[in-house]
C-alpha positions as CSV (number, residue, x, y, z in Angstrom):
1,X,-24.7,191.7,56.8
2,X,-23.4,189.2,59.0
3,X,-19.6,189.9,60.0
4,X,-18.9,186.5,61.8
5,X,-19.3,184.6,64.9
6,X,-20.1,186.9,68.1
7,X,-19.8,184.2,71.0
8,X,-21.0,180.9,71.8
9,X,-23.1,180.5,75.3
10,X,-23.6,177.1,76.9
11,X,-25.8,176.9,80.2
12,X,-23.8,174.5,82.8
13,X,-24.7,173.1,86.6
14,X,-21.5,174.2,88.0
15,X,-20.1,177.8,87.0
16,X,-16.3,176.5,88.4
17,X,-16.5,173.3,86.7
18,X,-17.5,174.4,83.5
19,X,-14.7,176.9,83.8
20,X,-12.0,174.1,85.0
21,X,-12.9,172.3,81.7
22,X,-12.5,175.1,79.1
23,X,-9.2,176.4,80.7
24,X,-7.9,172.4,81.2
25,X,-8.8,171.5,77.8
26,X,-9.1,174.4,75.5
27,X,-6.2,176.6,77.5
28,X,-9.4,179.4,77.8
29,X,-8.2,182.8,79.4
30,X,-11.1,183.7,81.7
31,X,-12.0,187.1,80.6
32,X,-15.4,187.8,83.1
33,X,-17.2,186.8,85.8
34,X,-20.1,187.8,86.8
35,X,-20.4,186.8,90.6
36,X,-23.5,188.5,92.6
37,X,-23.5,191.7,90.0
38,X,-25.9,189.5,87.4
39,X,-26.8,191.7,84.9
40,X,-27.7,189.0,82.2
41,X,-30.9,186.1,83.3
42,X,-28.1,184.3,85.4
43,X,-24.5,184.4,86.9
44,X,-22.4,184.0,83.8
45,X,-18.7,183.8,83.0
46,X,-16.8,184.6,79.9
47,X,-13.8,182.9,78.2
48,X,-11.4,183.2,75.4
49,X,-10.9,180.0,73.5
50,X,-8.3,181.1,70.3
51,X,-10.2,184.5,70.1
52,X,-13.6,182.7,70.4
53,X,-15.8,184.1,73.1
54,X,-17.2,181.3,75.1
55,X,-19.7,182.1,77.8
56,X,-20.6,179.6,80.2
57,X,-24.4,180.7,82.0
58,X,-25.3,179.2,85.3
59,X,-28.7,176.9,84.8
60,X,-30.3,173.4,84.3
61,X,-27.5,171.3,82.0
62,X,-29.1,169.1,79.5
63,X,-31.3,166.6,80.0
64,X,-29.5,163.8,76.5
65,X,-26.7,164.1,75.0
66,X,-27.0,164.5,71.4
67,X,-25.3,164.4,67.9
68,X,-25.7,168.8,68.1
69,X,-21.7,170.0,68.8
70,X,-19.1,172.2,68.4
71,X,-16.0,171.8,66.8
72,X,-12.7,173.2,67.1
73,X,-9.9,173.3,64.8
74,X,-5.7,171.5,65.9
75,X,-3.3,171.0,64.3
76,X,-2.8,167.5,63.1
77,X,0.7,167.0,65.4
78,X,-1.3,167.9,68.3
79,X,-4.5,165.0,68.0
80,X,-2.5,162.9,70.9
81,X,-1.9,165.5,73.3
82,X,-5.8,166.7,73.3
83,X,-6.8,163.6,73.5
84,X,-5.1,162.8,76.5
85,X,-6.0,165.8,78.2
86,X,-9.4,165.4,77.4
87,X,-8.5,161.7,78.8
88,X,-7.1,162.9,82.0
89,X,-10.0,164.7,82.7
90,X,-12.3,161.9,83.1
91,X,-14.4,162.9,80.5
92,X,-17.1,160.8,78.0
93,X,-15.8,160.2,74.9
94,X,-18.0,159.8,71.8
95,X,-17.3,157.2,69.5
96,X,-15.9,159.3,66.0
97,X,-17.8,158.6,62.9
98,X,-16.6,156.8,60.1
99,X,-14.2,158.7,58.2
100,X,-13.1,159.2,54.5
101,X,-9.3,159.6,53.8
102,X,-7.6,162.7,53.8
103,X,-10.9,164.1,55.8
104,X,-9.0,164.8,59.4
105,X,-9.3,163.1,62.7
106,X,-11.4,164.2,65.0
107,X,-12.2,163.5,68.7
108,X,-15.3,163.8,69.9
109,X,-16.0,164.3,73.8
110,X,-18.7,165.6,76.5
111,X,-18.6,168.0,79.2
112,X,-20.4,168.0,82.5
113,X,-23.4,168.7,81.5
114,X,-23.9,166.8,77.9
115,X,-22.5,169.1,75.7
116,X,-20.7,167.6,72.8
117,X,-17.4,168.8,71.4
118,X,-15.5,167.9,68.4
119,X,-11.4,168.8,68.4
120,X,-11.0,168.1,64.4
121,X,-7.7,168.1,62.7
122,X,-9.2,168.9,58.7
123,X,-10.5,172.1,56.9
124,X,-14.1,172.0,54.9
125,X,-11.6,172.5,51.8
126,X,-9.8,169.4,52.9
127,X,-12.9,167.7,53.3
128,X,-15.0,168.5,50.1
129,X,-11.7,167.8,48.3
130,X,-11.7,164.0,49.9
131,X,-15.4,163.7,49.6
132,X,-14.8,164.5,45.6
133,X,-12.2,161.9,45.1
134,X,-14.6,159.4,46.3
135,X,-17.5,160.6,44.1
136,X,-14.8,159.8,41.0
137,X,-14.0,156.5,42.1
């Protein structure tokens, strides 16, 4: 039986980078690095992103960037603020889909090394419910 999400591992170019961008944007608390004692099939480092484990491995970053992403759940009150960190940063936005009312906002954004994240302000129950009231119109 599966009991939930264990971590999430994205391979980066630059260990520090990679690191600089999860603690500027997602406030991460470093939690592990691996320096020369590699015991995994590269330097690594671990993070804590709202009691997510994040684990950034050193390697080749990808090649496109891509629709494939991660998403992250704010509070509605805080939309501006992320985005102008992520702003500040210097990083590649990503235009946001068209959105149905009542669905939440997101912001969509790449790191370094072509990941995509998503910093989205709904709930799937907030977004089914939306996606139903258009279905009865």
């Amino acid at each position: 039986m599966i009991e939930g999400l264990s971590h999430i591992t994205f391979v980066v170019s630059d260990l520090e980078r990679a690191g600089e961008f999860l603690k500027s944007i997602f406030d991460a608390e470093e939690m592990y690095a691996s320096g020369e004692d590699t015991f995994s099939i590269a330097p690594e480092r671990f993070y804590l992103v709202a009691g997510i484990w994040i684990a950034i491995m050193q390697g080749e970053p990808l090649t496109e960037k891509t629709y494939n992403h991660v998403a992250l759940k704010i509070p509605d009150n805080s939309f501006e603020k992320y985005e102008r960190r992520v702003r500040e940063s210097g990083l590649e936005f990503r235009v946001s889909r068209p959105r149905v009312e009542g669905e939440g906002r997101s912001l969509y954004f790449y790191d370094h090394d072509n990941h995509l994240f998503e910093l989205h302000t709904g709930t799937l129950s907030e977004r089914l419910e939306a996606y139903e009231r258009l279905g009865r119109e």
